[in-house]
N, C-alpha and C positions, 0 to 999 in steps of 0.2 A: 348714367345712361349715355350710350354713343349718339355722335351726332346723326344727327337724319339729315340727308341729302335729297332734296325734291326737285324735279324737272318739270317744266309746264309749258303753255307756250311753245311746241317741239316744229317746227318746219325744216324740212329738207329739202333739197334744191341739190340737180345734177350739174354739176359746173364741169365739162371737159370729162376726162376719168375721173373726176372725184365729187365727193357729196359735199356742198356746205350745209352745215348743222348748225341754227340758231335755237338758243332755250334758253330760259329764264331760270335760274337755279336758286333756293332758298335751303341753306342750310341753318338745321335750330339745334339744340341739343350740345352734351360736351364736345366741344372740339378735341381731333387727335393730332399730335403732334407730328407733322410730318403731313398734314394736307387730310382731304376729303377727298376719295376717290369719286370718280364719273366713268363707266366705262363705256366703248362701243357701243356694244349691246342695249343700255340704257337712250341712245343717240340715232340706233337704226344704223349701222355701222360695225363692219369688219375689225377694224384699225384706224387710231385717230393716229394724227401725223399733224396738226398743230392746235393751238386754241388760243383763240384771242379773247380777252376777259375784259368788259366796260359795265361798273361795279356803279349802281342805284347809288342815291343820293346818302353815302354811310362816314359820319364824320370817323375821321381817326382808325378807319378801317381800310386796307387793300385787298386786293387776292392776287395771287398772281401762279401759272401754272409751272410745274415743276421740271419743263423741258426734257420730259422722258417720253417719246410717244410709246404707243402700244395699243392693245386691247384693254387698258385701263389709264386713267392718266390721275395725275394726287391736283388739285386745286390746295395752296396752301395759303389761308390769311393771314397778313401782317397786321398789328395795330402797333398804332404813333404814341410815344410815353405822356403825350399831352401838355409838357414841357420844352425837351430841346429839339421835339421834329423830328427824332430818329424813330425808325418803325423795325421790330423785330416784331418775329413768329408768335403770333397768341397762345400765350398758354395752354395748358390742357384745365380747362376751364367752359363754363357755361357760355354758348357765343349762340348769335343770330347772323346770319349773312343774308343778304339778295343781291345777286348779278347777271348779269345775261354774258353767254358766250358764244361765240362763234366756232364751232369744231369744224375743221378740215379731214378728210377722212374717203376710206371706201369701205 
């Protein structure tokens, strides 16, 4: 099963030209390699153009966004080996995430 990607908690706010976009994002299901998309559309939004990610209380878990904007962006999670501290990509394997982000966007 692919992962599911859920948005909750969705507020928008006009900052100048652009919207910030705060949401609480829960991803369940296999992870894909290469990130979880989020798009615009999903946000209230044309085009996101950055996001900032501040990740719930998840041991040995990060996200972090793929520094591509666009009308869709990848969120991808890293986990820590639990050993020497280094964190790479989760495999494509069964994952749970909860984070909230901040998208910049019109």
């Amino acid at each position: 099963m692919a992962a599911t990607t859920t948005l909750a908690q969705i507020r928008k706010s006009a900052v100048g030209e652009r919207f910030h976009v705060v949401a609480k994002v829960t991803e369940s299901g296999t992870y894909a390699t290469g990130g979880s998309p989020i798009t615009a559309a999903q946000l209230g939004l044309k085009y996101i153009e950055q996001v900032f990610i501040s990740r719930e209380n998840a041991i040995k878990q990060d996200q972090a966004w793929d520094k591509t904007p666009g009308t869709s962006v990848n969120i991808v999670t890293y986990v820590e080996d639990g050993t020497t501290g280094i964190e790479a990509e989760h495999g494509a394997s069964t994952a749970t995430a909860v984070y909230n982000i901040l998208a910049i966007g019109f």
